[in-house]
C-alpha positions in Angstrom: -6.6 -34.9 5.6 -6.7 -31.9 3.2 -4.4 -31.5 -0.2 -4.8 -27.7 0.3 -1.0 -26.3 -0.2 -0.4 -23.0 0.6 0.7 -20.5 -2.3 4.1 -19.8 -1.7 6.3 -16.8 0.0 9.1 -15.6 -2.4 11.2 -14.0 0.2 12.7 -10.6 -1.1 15.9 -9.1 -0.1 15.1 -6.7 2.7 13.7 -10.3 4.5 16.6 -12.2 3.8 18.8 -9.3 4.7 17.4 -8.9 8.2 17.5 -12.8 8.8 21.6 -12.6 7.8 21.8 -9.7 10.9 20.3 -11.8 13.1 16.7 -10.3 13.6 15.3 -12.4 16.0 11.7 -11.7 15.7 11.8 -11.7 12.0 13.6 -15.3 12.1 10.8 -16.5 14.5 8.1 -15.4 12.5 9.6 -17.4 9.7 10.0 -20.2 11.4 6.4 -20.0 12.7 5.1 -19.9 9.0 7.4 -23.1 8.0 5.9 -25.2 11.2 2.4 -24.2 10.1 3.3 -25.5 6.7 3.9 -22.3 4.7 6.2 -22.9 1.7 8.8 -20.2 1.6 11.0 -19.8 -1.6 14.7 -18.2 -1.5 16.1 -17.1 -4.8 19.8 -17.2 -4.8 20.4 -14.2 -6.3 18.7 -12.2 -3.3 20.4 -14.2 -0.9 23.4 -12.9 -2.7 22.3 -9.7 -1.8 21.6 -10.1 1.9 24.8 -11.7 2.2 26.6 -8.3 0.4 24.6 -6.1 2.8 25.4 -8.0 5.7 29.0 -7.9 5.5 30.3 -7.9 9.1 27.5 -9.9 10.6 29.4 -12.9 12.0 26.4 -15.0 11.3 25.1 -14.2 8.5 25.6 -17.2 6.0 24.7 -19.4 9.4 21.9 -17.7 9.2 20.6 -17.8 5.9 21.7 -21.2 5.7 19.4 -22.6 8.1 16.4 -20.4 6.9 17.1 -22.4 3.6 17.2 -25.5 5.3 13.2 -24.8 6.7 11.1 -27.4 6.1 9.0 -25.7 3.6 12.1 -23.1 2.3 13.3 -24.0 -1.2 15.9 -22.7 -2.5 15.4 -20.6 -6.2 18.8 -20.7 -8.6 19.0 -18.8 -11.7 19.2 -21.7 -14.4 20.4 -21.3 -17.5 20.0 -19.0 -20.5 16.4 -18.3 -20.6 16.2 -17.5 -16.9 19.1 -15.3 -17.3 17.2 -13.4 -19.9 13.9 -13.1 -18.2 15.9 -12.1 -15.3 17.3 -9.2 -17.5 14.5 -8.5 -18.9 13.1 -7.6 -15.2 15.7 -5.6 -14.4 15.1 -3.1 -17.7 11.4 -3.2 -16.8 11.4 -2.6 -13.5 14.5 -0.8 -12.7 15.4 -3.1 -9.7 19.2 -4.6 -9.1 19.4 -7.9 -9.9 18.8 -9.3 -6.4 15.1 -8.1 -6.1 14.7 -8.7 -9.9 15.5 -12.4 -9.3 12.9 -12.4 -6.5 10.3 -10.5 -9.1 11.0 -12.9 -11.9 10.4 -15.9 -10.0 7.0 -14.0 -8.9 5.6 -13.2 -12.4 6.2 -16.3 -13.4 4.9 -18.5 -10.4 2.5 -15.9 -9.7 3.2 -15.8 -5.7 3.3 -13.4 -3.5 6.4 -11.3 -2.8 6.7 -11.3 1.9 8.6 -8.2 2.2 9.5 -5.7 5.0 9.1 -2.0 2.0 6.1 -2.6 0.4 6.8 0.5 -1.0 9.8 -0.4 -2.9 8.1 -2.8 -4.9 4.9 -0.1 -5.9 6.5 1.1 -9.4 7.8 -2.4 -10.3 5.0 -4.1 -9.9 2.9 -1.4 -12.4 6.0 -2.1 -14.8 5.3 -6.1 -14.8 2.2 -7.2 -16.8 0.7 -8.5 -14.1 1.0 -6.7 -10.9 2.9 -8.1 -9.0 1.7 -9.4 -5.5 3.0 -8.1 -2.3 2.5 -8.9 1.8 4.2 -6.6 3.8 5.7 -7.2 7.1 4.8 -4.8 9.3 6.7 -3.8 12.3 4.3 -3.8 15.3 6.2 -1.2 17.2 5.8 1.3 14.7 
């Protein structure tokens, strides 16, 4: 039996915001990285943000609420003072709201990769960040 843990998957907010409108394919490949033992983190503060976009989507919290519940998903809160200011101190650097600056303070510090669905959005933060900032891209295989 191996100890080998996968690095984990900080889940930004264009992810979590498709998983609260239901996308299907998005929510299977999810679940297919959690049953093959892929840690996925959550941070709050983007689900926040999914949840805000998503406004009208019946199922949304349902939704997001079970992707949290994964196996392998743990959900990131913002805790206390110092995580408050290094959360700040993201959003000046980088110029991103504060939902995706949760999600990029969580990965400078844990030094994981960012599974998003706009690479491209995360391009001028991650040069802003000391060290770049790591990003897999979803891509859509009809495109």
């Amino acid at each position: 039996m191996s100890d080998f843990t996968p690095t984990p998957y900080i889940l930004d907010s264009s992810v979590l915001g498709d998983v609260a409108r239901g996308d299907a394919d998005l929510i299977g490949l999810l679940q297919g990285l959690d049953q093959a033992g892929q840690p996925l983190v959550v941070p709050a503060l983007a689900v926040a943000g999914a949840l805000a976009g998503s406004r009208g989507a019946p199922d949304a919290q349902a939704l997001l609420t079970g992707l949290a519940a994964f196996d392998g998903a743990t959900v990131a809160p913002l805790d206390g003072v110092l995580q408050a200011a290094k959360l700040t101190d993201m959003m000046a650097t980088t110029g991103l709201d504060i939902f995706d600056a949760h999600v990029a303070a969580i990965a400078d510090v844990a030094v994981c990769p960012i599974l998003t669905l706009d690479a491209a959005k995360w391009q001028q933060p991650s040069q802003a960040t000391d060290e770049r900032l790591h990003v897999i891209e979803i891509a859509d295989p009809d495109a």
